[in-house]
N, CA, C and O atoms as a GROMACS GRO file, in nm:
protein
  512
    1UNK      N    1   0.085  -0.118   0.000
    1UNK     CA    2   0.000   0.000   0.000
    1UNK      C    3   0.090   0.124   0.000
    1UNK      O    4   0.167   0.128   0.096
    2UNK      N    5   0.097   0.230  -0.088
    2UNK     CA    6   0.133   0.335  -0.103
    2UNK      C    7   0.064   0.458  -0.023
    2UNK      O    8  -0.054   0.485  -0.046
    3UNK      N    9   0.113   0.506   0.040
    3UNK     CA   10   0.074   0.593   0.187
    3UNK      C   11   0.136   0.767   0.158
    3UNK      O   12   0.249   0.809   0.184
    4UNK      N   13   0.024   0.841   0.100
    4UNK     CA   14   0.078   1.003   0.098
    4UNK      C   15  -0.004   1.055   0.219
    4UNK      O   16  -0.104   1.016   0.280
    5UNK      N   17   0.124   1.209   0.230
    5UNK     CA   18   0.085   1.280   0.356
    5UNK      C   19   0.080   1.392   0.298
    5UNK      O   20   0.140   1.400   0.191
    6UNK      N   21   0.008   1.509   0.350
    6UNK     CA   22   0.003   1.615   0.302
    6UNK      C   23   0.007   1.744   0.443
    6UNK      O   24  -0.070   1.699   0.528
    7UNK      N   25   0.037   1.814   0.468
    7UNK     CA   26  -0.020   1.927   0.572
    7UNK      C   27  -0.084   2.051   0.560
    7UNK      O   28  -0.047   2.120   0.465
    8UNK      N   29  -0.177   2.098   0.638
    8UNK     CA   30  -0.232   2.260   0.587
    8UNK      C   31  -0.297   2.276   0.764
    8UNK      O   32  -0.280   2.215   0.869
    9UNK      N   33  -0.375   2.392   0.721
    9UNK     CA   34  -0.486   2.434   0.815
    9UNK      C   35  -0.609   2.370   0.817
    9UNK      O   36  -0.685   2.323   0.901
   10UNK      N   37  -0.599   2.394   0.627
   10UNK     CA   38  -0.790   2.392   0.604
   10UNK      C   39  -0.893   2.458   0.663
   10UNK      O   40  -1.001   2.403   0.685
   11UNK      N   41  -0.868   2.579   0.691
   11UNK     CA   42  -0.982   2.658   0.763
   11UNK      C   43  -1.059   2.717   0.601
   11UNK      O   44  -1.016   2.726   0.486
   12UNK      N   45  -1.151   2.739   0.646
   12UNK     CA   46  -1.269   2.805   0.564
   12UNK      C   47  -1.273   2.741   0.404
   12UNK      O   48  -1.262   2.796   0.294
   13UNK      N   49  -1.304   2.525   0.466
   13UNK     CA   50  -1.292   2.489   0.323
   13UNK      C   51  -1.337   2.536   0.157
   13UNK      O   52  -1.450   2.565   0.119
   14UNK      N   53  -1.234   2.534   0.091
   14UNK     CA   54  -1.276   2.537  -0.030
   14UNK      C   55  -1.225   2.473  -0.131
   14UNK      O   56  -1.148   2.378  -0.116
   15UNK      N   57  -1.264   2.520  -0.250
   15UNK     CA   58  -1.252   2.429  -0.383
   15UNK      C   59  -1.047   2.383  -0.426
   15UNK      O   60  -0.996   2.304  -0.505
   16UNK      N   61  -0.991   2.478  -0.327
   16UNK     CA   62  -0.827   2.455  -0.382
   16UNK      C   63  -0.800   2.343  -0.274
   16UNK      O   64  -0.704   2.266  -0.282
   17UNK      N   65  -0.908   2.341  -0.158
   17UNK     CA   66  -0.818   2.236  -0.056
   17UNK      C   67  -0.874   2.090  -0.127
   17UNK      O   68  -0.807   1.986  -0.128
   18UNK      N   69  -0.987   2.101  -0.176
   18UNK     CA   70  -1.036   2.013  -0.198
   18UNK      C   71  -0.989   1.978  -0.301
   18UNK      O   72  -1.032   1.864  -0.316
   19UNK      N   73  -0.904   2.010  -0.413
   19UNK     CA   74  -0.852   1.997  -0.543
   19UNK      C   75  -0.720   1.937  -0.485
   19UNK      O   76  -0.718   1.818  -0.516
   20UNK      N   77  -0.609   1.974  -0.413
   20UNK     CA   78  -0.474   1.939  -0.354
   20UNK      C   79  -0.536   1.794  -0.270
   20UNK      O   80  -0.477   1.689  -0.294
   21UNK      N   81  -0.616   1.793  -0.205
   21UNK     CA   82  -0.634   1.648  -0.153
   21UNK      C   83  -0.668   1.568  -0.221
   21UNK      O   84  -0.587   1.476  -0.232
   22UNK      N   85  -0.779   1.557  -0.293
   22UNK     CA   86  -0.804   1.495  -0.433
   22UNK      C   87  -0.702   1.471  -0.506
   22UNK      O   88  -0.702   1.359  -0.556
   23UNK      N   89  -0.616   1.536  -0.528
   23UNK     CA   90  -0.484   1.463  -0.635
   23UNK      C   91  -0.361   1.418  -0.545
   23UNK      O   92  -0.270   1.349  -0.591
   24UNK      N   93  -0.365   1.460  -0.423
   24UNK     CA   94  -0.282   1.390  -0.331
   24UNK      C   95  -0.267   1.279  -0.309
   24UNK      O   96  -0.161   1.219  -0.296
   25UNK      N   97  -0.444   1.211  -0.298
   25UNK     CA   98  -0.488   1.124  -0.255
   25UNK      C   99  -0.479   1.050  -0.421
   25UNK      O  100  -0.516   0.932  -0.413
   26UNK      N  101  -0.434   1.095  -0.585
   26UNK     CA  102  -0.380   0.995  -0.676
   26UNK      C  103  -0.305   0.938  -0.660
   26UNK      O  104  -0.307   0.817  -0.684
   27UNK      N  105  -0.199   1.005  -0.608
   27UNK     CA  106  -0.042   0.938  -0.552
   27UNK      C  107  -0.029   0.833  -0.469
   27UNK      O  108   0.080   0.780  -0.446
   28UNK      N  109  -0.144   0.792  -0.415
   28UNK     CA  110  -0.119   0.662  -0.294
   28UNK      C  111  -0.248   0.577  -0.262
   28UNK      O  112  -0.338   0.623  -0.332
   29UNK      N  113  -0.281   0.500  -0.206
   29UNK     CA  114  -0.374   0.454  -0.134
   29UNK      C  115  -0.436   0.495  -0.055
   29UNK      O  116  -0.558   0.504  -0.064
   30UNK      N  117  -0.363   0.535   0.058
   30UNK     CA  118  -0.381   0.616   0.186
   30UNK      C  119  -0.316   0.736   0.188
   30UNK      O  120  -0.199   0.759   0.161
   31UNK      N  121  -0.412   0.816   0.227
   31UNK     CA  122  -0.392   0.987   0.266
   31UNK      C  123  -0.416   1.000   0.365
   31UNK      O  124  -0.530   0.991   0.413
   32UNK      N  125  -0.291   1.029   0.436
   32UNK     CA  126  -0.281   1.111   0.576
   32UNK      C  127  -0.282   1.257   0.564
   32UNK      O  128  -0.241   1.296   0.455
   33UNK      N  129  -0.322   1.355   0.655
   33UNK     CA  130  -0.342   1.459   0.644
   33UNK      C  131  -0.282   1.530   0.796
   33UNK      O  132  -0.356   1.516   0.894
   34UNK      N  133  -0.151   1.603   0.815
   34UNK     CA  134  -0.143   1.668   0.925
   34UNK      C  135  -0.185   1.816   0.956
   34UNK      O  136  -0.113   1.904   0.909
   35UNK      N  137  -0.275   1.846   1.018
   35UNK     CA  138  -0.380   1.937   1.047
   35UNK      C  139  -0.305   2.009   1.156
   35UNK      O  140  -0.268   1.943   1.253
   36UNK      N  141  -0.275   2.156   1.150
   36UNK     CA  142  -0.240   2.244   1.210
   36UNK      C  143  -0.340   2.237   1.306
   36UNK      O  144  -0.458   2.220   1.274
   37UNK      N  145  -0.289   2.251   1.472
   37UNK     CA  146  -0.342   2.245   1.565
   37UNK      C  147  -0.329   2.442   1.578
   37UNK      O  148  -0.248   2.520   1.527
   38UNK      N  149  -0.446   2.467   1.669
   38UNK     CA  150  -0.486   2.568   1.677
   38UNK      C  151  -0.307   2.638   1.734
   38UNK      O  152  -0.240   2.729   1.685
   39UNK      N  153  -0.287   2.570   1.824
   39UNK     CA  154  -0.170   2.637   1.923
   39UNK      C  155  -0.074   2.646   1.837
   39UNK      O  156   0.001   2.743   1.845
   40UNK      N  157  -0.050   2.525   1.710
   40UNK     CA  158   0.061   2.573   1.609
   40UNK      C  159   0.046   2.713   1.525
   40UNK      O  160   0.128   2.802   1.503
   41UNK      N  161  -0.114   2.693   1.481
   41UNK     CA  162  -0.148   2.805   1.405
   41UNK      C  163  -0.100   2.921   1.467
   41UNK      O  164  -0.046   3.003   1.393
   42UNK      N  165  -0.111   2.950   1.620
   42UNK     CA  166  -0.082   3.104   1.713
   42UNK      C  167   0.000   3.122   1.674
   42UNK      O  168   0.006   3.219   1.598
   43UNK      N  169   0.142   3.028   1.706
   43UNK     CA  170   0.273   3.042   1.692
   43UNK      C  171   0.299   3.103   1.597
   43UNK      O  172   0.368   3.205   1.608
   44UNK      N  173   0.229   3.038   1.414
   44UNK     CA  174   0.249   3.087   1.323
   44UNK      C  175   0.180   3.205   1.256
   44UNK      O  176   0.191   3.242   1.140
   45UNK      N  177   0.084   3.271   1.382
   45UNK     CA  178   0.029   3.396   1.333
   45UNK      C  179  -0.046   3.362   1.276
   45UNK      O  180  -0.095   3.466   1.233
   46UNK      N  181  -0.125   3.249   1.220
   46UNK     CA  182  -0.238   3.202   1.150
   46UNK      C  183  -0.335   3.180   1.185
   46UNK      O  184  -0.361   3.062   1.207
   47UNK      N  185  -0.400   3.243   1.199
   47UNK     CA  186  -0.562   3.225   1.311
   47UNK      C  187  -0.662   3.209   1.224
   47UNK      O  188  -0.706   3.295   1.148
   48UNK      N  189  -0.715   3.049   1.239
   48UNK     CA  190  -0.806   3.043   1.202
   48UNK      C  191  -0.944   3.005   1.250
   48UNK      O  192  -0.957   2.943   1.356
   49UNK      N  193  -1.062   3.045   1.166
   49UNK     CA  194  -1.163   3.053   1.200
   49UNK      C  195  -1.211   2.927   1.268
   49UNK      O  196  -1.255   2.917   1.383
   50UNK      N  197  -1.198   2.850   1.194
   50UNK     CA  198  -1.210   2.738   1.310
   50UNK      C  199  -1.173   2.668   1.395
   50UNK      O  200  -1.051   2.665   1.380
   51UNK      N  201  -1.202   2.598   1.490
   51UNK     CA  202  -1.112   2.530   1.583
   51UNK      C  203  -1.025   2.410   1.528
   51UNK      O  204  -1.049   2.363   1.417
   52UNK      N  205  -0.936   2.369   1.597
   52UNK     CA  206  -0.876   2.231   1.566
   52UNK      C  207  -0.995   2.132   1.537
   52UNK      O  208  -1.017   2.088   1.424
   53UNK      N  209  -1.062   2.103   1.634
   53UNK     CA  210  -1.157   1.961   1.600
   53UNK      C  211  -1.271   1.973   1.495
   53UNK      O  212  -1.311   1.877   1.430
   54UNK      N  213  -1.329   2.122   1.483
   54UNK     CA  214  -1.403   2.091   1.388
   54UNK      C  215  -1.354   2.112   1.222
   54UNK      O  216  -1.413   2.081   1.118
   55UNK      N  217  -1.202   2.189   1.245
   55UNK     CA  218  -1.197   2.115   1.073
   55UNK      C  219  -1.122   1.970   1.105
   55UNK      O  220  -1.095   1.911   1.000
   56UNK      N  221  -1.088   1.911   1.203
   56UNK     CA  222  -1.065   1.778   1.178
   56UNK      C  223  -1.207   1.699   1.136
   56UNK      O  224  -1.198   1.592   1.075
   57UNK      N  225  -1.302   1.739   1.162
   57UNK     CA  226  -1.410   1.634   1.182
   57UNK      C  227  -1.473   1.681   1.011
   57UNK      O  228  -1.541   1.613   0.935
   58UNK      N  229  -1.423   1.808   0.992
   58UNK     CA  230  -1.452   1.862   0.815
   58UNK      C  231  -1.387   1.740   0.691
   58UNK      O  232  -1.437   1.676   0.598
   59UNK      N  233  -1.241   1.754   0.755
   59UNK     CA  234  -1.156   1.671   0.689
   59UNK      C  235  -1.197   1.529   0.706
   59UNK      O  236  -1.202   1.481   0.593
   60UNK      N  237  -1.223   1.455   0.781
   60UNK     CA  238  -1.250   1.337   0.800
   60UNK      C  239  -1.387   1.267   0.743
   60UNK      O  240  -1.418   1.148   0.747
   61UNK      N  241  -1.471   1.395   0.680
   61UNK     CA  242  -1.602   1.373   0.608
   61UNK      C  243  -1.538   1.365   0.475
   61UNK      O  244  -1.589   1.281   0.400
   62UNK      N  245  -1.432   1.434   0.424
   62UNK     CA  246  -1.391   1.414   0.238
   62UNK      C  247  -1.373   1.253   0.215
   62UNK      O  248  -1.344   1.168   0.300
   63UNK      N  249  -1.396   1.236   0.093
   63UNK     CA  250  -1.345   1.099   0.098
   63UNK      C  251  -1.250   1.056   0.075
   63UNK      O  252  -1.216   0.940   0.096
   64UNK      N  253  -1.162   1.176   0.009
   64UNK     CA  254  -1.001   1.126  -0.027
   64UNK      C  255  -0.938   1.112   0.116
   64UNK      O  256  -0.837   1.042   0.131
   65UNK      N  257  -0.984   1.164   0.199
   65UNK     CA  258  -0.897   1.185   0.370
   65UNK      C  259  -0.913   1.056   0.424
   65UNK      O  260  -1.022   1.010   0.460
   66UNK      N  261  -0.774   0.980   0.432
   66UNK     CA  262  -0.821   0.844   0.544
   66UNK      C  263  -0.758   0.867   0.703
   66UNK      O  264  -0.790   0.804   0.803
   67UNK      N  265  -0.697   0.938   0.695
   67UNK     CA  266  -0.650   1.045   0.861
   67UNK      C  267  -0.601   1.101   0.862
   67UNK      O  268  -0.513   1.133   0.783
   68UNK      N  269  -0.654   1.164   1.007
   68UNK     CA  270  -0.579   1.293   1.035
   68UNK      C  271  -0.536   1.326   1.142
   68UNK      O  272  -0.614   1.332   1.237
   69UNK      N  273  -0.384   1.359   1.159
   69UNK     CA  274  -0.331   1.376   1.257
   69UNK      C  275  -0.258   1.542   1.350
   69UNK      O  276  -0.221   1.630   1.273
   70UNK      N  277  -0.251   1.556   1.428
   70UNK     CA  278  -0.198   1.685   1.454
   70UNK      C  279  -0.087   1.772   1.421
   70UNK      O  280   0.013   1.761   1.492
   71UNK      N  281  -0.086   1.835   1.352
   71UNK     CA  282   0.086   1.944   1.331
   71UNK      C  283   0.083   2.006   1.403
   71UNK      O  284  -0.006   2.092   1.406
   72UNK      N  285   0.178   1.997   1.498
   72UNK     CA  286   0.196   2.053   1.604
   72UNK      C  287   0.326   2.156   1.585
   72UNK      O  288   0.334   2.248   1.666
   73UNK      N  289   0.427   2.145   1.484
   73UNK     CA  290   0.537   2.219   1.499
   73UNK      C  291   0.603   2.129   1.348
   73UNK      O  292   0.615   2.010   1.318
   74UNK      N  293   0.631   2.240   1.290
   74UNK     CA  294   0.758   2.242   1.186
   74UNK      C  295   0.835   2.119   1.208
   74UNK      O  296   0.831   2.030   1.123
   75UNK      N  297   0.896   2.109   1.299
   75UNK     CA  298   0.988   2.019   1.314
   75UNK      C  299   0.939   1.816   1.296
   75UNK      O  300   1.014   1.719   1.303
   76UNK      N  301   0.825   1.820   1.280
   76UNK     CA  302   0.766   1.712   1.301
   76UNK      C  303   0.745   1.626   1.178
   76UNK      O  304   0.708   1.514   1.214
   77UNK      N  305   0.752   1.633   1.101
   77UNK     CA  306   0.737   1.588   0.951
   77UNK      C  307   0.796   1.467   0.945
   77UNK      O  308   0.738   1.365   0.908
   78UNK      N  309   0.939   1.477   0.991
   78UNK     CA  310   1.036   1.374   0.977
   78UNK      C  311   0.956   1.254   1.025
   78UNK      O  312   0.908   1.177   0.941
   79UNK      N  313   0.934   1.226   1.198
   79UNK     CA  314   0.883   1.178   1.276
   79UNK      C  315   0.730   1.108   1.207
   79UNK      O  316   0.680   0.996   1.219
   80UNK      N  317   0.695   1.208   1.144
   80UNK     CA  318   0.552   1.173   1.102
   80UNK      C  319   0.550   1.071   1.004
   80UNK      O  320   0.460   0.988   1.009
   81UNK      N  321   0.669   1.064   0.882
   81UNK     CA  322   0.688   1.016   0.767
   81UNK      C  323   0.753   0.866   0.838
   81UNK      O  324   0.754   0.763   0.771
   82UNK      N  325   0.793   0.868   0.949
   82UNK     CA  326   0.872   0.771   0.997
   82UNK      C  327   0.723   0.670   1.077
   82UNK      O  328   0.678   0.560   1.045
   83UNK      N  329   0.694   0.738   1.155
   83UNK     CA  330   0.606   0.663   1.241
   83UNK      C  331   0.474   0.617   1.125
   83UNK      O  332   0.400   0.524   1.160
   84UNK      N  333   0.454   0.675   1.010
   84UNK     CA  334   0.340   0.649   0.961
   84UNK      C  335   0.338   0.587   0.801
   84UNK      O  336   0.241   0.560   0.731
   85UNK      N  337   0.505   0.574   0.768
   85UNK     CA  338   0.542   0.439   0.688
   85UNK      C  339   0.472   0.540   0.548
   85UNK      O  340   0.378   0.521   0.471
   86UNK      N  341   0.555   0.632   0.561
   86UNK     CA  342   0.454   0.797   0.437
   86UNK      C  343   0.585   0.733   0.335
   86UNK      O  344   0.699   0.701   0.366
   87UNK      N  345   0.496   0.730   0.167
   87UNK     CA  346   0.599   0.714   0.066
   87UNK      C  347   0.645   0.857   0.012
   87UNK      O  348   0.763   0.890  -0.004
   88UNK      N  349   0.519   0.948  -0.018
   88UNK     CA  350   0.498   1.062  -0.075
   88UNK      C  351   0.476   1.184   0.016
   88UNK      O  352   0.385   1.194   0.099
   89UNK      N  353   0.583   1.290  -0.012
   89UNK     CA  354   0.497   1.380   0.074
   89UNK      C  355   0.446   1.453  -0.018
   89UNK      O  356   0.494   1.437  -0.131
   90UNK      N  357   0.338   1.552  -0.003
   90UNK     CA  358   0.285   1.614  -0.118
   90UNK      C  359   0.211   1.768  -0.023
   90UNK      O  360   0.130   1.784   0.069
   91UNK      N  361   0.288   1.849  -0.102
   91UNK     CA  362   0.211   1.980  -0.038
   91UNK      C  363   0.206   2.117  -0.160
   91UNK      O  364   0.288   2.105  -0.250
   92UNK      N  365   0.124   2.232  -0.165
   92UNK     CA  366   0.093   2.309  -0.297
   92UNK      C  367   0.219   2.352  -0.317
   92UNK      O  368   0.302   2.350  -0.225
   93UNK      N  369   0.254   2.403  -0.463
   93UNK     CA  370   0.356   2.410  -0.512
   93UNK      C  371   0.433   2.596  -0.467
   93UNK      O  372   0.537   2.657  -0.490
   94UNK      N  373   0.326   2.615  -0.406
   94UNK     CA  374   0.393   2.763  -0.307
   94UNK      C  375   0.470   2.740  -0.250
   94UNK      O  376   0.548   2.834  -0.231
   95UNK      N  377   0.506   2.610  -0.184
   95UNK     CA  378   0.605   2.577  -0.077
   95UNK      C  379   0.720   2.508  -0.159
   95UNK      O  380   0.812   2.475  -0.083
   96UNK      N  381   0.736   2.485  -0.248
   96UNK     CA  382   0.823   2.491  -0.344
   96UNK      C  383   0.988   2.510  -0.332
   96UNK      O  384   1.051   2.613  -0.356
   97UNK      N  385   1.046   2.368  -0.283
   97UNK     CA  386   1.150   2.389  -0.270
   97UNK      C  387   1.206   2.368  -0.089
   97UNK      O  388   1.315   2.340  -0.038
   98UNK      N  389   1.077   2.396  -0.038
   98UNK     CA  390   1.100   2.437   0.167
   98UNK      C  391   1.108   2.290   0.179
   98UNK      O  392   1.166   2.276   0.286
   99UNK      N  393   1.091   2.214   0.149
   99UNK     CA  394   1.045   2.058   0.178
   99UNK      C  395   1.095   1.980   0.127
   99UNK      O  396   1.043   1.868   0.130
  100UNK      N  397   1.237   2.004   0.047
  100UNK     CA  398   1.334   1.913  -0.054
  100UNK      C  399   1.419   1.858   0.076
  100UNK      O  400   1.502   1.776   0.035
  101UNK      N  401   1.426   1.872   0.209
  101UNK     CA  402   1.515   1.819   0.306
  101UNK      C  403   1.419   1.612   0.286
  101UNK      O  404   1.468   1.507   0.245
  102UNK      N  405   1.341   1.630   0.316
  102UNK     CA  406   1.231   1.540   0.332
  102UNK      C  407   1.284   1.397   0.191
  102UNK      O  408   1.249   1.280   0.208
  103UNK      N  409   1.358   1.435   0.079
  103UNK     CA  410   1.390   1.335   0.013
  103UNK      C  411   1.454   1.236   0.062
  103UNK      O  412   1.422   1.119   0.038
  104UNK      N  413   1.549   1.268   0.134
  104UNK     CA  414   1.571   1.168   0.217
  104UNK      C  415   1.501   1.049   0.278
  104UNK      O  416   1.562   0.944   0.293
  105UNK      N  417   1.372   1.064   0.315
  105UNK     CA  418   1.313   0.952   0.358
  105UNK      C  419   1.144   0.929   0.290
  105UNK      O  420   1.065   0.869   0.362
  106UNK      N  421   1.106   0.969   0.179
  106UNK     CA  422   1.027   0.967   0.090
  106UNK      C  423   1.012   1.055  -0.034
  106UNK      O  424   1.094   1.145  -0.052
  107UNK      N  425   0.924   1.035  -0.113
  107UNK     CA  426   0.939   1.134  -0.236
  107UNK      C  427   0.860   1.280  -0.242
  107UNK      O  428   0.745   1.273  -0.199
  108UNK      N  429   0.895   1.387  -0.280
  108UNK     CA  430   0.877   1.505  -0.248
  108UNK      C  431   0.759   1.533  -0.320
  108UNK      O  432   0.772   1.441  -0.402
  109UNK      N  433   0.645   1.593  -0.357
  109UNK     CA  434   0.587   1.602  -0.502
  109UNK      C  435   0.492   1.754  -0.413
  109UNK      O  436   0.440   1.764  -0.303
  110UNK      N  437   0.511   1.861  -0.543
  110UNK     CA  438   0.473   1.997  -0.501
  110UNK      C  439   0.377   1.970  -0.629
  110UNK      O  440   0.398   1.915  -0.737
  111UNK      N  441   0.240   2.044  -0.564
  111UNK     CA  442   0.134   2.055  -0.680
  111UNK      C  443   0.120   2.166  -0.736
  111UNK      O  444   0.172   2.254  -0.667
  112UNK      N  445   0.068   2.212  -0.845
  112UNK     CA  446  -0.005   2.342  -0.849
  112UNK      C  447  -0.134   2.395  -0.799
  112UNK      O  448  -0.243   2.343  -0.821
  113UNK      N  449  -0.116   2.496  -0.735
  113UNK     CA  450  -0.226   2.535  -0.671
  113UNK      C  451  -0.330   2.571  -0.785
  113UNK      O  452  -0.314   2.588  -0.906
  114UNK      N  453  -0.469   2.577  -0.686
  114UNK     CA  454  -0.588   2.609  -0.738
  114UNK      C  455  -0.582   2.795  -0.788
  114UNK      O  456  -0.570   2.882  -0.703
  115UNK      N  457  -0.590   2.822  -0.924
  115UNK     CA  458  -0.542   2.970  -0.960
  115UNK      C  459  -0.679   3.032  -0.879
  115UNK      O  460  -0.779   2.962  -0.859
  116UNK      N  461  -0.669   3.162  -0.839
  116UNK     CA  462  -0.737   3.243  -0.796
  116UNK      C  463  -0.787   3.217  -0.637
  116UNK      O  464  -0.811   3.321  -0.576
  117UNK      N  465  -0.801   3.126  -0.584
  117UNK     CA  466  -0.878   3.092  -0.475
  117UNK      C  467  -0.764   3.065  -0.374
  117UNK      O  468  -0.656   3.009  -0.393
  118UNK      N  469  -0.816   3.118  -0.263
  118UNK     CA  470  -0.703   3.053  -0.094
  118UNK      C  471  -0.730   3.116   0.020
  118UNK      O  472  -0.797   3.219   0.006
  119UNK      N  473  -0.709   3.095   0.100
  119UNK     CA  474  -0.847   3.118   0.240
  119UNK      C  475  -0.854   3.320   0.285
  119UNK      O  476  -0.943   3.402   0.310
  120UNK      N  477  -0.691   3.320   0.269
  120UNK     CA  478  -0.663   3.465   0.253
  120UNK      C  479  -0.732   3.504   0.162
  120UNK      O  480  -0.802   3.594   0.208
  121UNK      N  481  -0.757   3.487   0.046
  121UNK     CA  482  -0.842   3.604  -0.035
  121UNK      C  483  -1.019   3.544   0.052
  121UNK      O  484  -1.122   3.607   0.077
  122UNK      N  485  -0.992   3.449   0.066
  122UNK     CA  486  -1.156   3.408   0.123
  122UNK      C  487  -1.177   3.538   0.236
  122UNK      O  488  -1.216   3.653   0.218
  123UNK      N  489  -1.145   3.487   0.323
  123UNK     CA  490  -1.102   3.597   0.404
  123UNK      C  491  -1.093   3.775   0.370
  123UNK      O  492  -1.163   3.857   0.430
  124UNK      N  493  -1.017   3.802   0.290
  124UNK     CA  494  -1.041   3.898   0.271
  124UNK      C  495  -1.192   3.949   0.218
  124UNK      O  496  -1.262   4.031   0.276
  125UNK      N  497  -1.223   3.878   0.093
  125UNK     CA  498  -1.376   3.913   0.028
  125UNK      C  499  -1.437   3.941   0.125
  125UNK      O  500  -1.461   4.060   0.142
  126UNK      N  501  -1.472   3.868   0.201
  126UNK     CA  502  -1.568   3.862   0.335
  126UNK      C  503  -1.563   3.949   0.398
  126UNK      O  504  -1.660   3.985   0.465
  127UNK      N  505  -1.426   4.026   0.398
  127UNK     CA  506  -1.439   4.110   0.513
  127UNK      C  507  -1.493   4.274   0.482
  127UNK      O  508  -1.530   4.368   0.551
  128UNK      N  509  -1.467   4.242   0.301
  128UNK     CA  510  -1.543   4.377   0.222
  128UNK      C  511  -1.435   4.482   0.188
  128UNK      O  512  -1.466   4.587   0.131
   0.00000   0.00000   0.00000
């Protein structure tokens, strides 16, 4: 069984998260998903609208998602790819390049993002 991982927030789902998991989830059998915990998000100045559990329980309704686990800190990836037997890591192609350490113990694959759409402009519209 071929096993990809991917990480984000996923706050204020939409059509680009749902497009990056969907083709994430081509690459393997199983899709793991590490979900920024609220307390990581602080750290990283990323506040999002929703809590930790209810976009876990968002994510865990898609059908490409077979789990999801906590990102708790940058540093954790390694650990994650290790403990959870990950072939692929796969994250949008914005990050491009930040995540080439990771060859080392699986294969790297950056997507293209969804053009026009991402929670920041969501966010912004909304706010007028």
């Amino acid at each position: 069984m071929k096993k990809v991982i991917t990480y984000g927030t996923f706050d204020l789902l939409h059509i680009g998260h749902i497009n990056i998991l969907k083709r994430a989830k081509e690459y393997g059998d199983y899709l793991v998903v590490g979900l920024s915990t609220d307390e990581f998000n602080e750290k990283k100045r990323k506040n999002a609208y929703y809590p930790y559990e209810q976009r876990k329980t968002i994510l865990e309704a898609i059908r490409y998602v077979d789990e999801v686990i906590p990102e708790n800190s940058w540093d954790q990836k390694v650990q994650d790819i290790q403990d959870n037997d990950i072939d692929i890591f796969v994250m949008g192609d914005d990050w491009q390049g930040k995540f080439d350490f990771l060859n080392q113990h699986c294969e790297v694959i950056y997507l293209p993002r969804t053009v026009g759409i991402s929670t920041t402009k969501t966010k912004s519209d909304l706010m007028g």
